[in-house]
C-alpha positions as CSV (number, residue, x, y, z in Angstrom):
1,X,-11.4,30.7,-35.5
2,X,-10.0,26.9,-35.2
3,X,-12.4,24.4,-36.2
4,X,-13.2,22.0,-32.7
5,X,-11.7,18.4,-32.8
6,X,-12.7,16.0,-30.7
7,X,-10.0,13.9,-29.3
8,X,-9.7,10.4,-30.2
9,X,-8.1,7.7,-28.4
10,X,-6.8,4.7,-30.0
11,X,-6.6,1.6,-28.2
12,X,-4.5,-0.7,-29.6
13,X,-4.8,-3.6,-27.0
14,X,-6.5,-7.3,-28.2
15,X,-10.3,-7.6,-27.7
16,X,-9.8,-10.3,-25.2
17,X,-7.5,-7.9,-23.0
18,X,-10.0,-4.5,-22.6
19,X,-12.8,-7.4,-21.7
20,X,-10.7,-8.5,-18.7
21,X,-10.2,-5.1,-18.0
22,X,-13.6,-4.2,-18.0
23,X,-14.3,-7.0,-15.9
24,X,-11.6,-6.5,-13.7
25,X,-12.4,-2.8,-12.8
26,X,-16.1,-4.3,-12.2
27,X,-14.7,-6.7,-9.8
28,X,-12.9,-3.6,-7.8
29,X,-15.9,-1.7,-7.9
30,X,-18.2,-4.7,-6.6
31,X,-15.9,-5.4,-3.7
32,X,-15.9,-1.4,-3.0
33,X,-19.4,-1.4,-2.6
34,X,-19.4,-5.0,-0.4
35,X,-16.4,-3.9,2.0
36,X,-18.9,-0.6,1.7
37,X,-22.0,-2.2,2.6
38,X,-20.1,-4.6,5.6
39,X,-18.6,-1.9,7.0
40,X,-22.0,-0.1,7.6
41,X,-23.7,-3.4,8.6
42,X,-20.7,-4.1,11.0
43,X,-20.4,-0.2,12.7
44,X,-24.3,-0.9,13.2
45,X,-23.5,-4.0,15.1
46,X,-20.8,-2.0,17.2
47,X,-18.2,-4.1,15.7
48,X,-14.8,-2.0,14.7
49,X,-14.4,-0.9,10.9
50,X,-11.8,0.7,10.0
51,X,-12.1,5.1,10.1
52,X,-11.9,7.5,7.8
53,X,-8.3,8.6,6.2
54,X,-7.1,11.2,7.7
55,X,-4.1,12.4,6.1
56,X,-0.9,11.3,3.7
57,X,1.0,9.3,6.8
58,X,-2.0,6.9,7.2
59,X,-2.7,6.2,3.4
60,X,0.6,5.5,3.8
61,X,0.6,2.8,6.2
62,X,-2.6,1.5,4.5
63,X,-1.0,1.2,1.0
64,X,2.3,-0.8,3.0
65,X,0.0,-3.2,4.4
66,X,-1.3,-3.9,1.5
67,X,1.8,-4.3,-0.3
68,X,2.6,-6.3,2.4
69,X,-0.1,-8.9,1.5
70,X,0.5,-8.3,-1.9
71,X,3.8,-9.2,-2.1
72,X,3.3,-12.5,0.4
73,X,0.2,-13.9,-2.4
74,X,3.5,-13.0,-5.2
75,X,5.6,-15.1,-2.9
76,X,3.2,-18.1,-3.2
77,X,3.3,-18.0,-6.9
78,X,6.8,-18.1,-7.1
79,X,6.9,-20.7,-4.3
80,X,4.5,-23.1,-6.9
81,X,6.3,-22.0,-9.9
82,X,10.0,-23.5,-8.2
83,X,7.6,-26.7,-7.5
84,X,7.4,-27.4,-11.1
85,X,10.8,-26.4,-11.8
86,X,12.1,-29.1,-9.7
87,X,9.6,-31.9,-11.5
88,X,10.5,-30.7,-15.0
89,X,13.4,-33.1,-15.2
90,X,11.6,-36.3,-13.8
91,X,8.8,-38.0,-16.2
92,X,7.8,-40.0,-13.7
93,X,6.0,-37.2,-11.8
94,X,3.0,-35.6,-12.8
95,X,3.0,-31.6,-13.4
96,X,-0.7,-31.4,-13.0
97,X,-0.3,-31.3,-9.1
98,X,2.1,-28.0,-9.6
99,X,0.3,-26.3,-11.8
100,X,-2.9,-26.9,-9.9
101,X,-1.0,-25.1,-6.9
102,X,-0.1,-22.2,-9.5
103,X,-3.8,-21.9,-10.1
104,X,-4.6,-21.5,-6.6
105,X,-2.2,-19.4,-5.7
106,X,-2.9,-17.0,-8.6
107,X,-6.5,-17.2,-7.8
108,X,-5.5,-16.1,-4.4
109,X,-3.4,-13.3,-5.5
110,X,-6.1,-11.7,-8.0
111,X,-8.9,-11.7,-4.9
112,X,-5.8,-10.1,-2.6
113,X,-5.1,-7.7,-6.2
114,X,-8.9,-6.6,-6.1
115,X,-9.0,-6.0,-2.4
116,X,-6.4,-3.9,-2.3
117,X,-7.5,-2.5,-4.9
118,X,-10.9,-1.6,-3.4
119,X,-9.1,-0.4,0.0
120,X,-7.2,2.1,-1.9
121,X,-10.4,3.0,-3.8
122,X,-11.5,3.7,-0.1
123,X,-8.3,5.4,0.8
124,X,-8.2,7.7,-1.8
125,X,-11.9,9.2,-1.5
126,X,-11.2,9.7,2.3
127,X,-8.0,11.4,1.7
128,X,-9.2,13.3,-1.0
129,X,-12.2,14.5,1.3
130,X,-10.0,15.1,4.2
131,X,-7.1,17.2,1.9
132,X,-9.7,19.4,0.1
133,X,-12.5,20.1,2.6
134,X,-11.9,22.5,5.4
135,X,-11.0,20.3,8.5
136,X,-12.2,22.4,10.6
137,X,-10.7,23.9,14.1
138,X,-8.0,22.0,15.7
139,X,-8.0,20.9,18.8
140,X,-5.6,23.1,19.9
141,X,-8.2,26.1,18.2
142,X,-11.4,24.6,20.1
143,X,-9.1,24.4,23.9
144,X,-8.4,28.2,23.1
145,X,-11.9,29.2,22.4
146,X,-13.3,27.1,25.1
147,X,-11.1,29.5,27.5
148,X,-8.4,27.2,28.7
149,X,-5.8,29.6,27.5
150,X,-5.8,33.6,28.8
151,X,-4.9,36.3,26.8
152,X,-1.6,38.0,27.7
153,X,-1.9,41.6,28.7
154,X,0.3,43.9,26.8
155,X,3.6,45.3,28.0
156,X,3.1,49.0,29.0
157,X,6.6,51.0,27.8
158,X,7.2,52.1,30.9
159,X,7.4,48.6,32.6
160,X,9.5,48.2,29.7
161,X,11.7,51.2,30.1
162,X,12.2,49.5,34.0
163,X,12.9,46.3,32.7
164,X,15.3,46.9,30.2
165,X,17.2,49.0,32.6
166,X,20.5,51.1,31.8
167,X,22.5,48.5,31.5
168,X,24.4,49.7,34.2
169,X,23.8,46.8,36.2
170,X,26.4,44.6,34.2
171,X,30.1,43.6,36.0
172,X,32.8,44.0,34.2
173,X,36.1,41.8,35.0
């Protein structure tokens, strides 16, 4: 019989790192539960919230648009980081000013980072839900049982036999 072990995992990172990651996942988890909350406030109010995830193809499109915004609040950083760049050679300007804009822009991309990160919280569960659980009939399924197809009546073999002929009514040339 092997003795039970209980497995250990080492984490190597500084103290200061696993805080902000702690805090960070907090952050992503708040702003789940506020788009949450808004989202049931605003179907309430008969505004429009965005629907359940139905399947792969709209994660999909969900996860581009938010590499889309994503990718425009990394563009802004590397927009204020050139800014400095191009004051680094003259003393006579301040830096203070650029790096200010860094901040901001930085700021901006960590509140677009935990957004995104909370819609694809959101995504995930949906499609999760919808990938696992039985969806149900079809549309298709619910127009057959509601009768607006008709069964097909089967072939008798002698309407067969009539229809499938000799094969003497073929021309030869």
């Amino acid at each position: 019989m092997k003795p039970e072990y209980e497995q250990l995992e080492l984490d190597t990172r500084p103290a200061l790192l696993k805080a902000i990651t702690t805090v960070t996942a907090d952050a992503v988890e708040t702003a789940y539960e506020m788009t949450r909350l808004h989202n049931e406030a605003a179907a309430e109010e008969g505004q429009h919230v965005p629907g359940p995830v139905h399947n792969r193809h709209e994660a999909y499109g969900i996860a581009a648009e938010q590499m889309g915004k994503i990718n425009g609040a990394v563009k802004s950083i590397a927009d204020d980081t050139k800014k400095l760049l191009g004051i680094l050679s003259d003393p006579n300007r301040t830096a203070v000013e650029a790096v200010s804009d860094i901040h901001n822009s930085t700021l901006a991309a960590a509140v677009v980072l935990v957004t995104a990160a909370a819609t694809m919280k959101r995504t995930m569960q949906d499609l999760y839900h919808a990938e696992t659980h039985d969806p149900g009939p079809t549309p298709l399924d619910e127009l057959a049982e509601s009768g607006g197809f008709q069964e097909a009546e089967p072939i008798s073999s002698t309407e067969e036999d009539e229809d499938a002929g000799t094969g003497d009514n073929e021309t030869e040339e």
